[in-house]
C-alpha positions in Angstrom: -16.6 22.1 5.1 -15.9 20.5 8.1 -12.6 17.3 7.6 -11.5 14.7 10.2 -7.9 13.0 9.8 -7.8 10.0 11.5 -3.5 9.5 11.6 -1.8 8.1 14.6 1.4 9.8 13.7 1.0 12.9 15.7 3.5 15.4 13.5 1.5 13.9 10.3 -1.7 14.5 11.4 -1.3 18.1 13.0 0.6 19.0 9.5 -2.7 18.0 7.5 -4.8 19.8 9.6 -2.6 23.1 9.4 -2.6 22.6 5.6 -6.2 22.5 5.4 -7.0 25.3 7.4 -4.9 27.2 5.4 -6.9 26.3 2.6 -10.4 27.7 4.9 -11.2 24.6 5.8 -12.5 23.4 9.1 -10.1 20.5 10.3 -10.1 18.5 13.5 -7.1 15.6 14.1 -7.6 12.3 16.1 -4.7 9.8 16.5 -6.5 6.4 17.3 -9.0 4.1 14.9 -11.3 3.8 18.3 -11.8 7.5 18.3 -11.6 8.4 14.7 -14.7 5.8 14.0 -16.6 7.5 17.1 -15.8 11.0 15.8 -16.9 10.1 12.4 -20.3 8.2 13.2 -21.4 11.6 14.4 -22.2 12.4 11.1 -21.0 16.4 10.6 -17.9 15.7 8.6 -17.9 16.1 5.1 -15.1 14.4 4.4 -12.7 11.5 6.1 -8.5 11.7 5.7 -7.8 8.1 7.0 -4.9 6.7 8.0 -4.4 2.5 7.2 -1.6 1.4 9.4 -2.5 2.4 13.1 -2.5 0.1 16.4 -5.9 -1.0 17.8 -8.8 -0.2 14.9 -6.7 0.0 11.6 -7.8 2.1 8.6 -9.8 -0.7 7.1 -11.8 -1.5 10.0 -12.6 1.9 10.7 -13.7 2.4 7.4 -16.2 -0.9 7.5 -17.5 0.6 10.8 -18.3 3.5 9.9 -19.8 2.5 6.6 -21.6 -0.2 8.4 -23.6 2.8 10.4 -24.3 4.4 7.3 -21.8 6.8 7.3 -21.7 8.2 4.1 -18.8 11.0 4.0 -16.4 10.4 1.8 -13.6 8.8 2.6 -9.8 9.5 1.7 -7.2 6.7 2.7 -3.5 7.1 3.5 -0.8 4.3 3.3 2.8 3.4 3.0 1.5 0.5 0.9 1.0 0.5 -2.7 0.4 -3.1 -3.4 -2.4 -3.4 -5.9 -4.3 -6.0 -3.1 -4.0 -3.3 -0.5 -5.6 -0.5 -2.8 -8.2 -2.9 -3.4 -8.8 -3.9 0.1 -9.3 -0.2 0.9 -11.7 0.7 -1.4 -13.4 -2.4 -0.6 -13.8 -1.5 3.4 -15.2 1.6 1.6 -12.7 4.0 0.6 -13.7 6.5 -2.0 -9.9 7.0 -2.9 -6.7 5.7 -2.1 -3.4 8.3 -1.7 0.0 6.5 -1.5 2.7 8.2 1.5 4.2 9.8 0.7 2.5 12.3 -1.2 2.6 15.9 -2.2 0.6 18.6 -0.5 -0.7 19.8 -4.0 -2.2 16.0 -4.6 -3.9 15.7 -1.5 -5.3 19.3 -1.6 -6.4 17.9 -5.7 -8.0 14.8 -3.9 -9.9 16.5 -1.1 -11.3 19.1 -3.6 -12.4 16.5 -6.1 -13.8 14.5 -3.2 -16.0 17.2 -1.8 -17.0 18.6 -5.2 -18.4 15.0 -5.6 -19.9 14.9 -2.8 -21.8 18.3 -3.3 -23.0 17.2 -6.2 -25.1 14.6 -4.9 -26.2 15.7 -1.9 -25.7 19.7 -1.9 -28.9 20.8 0.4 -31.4 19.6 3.0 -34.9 20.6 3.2 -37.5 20.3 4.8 -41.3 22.2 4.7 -40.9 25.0 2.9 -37.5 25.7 3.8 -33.6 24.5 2.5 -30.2 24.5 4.2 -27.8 24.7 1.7 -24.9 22.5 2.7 -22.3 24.7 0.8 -23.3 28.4 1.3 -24.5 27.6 4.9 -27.8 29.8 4.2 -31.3 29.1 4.9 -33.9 29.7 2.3 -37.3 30.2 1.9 -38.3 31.3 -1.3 -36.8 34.6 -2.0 -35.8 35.2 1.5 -32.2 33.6 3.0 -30.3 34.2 5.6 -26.5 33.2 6.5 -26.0 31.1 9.6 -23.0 31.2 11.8 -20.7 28.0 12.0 -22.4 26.9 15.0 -25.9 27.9 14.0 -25.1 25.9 10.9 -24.4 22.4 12.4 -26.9 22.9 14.8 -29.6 23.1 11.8 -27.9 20.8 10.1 -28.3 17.5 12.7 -31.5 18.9 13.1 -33.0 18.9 9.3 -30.7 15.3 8.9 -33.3 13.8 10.9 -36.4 15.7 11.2 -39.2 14.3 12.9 -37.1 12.5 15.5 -36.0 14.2 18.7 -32.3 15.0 19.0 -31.1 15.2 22.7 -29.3 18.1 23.9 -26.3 15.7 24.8 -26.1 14.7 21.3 -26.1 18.3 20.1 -23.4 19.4 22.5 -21.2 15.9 21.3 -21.9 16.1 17.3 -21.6 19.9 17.2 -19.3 21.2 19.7 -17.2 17.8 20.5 -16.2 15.9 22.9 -13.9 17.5 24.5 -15.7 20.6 24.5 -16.9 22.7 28.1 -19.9 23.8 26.7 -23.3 22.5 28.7 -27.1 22.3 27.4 -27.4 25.9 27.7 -25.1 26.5 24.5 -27.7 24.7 23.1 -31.0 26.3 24.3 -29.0 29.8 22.9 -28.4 28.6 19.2 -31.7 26.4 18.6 -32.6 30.7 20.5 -31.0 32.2 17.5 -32.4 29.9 14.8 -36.1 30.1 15.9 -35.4 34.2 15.1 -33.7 33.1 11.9 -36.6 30.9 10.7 -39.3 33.4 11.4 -37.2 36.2 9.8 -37.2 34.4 6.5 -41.3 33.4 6.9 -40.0 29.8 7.1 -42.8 27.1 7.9 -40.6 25.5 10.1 -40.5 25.6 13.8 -37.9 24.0 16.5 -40.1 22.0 19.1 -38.9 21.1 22.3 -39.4 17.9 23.9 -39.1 17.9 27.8 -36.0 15.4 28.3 -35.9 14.4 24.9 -34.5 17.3 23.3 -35.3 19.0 19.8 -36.9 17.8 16.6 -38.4 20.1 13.4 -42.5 20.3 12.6 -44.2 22.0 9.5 -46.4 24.8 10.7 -49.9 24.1 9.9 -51.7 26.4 7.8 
């Protein structure tokens, strides 16, 4: 499960994504509203730890943004302020819940795992022909047969099953999956969608990776 905290205080933020990871976790930490809302439109979190009070974009506007481009992680907002308006302004902008600083590590950790657990429920696999990524084991099914995919291999599928039958570009790939500030180039990406053509004909999946010169990748059904 992959989390972005969105927390201008530096020390705060860094602390969160320490605790998380020692929970096994995936965490990344941004410390602006500007780059938490473009980190968060990529659409491979599972879950949001926003901060209200930060300069430039402030938690509620990032929230509206993102919800606005139909983001639909859940979102968990941190505040100093416990005024009955503010907790209904946040879950207005689109909070799913709101956690009062400060707060203890056992709360949030309660919160994040109540959050997620929701969130599986309703959406805990994508498919697509004959085939299923299930978004909490990280396998790929077929019937009987599955196979476990790496972390990478894993988000890869995942952006590609999110949208099928529309091309994904190799620059989105390399922004969604391995970040922005990341030194990897196209052919990262031409070795994992590599790997997950093998993966999908080991499991007699109907499902094929097509490439699109200068377009990038999107999924077909295998005709019979």
């Amino acid at each position: 499960m992959k989390i972005l905290i969105i927390e201008d205080e530096v020390l705060l933020a860094d602390s969160l994504k320490t605790l998380l990871e020692s929970k096994g976790f995936e965490a990344e930490a941004v410390y602006d509203g500007e780059s938490g809302a473009a980190y968060a439109e990529l659409g491979v979190y599972d879950l949001l730890i926003l901060d209200v009070m930060m300069p430039g974009l402030n938690g509620y506007q990032v929230a509206r943004q993102v919800r606005a481009r139909r983001c639909g992680a859940p979102i968990l907002m941190l505040t100093a302020k416990s005024d009955v308006l503010d907790r209904v302004e946040g879950l207005n902008s689109g909070a799913d819940y709101y956690l009062t600083k400060p707060f203890d590590a056992r709360e949030l950790l309660a919160c994040v795992n109540a959050l997620l657990r929701r969130q599986g429920e309703q959406v805990n696999a994508l498919s697509f022909g004959n085939t299923q990524l299930e978004l909490d084991s990280g396998m790929l099914i077929c019937g009987e047969s599955r196979v476990r995919l790496s972390a990478r291999e894993f988000d890869v599928m995942r952006q590609l099953m999110q949208s099928p039958e529309r091309n994904v570009s190799k620059e989105a790939l390399l922004a969604r999956v391995w970040g922005f500030d990341s030194n990897a180039v196209e052919n990262h990406v031409e070795v994992y969608v590599g790997f997950l053509r093998k993966k999908l004909r080991s499991i007699r999946s109907d499902v094929r990776i097509e490439a699109v010169r200068r377009l990038g990748y999107h999924l077909e059904v295998e005709q019979a």
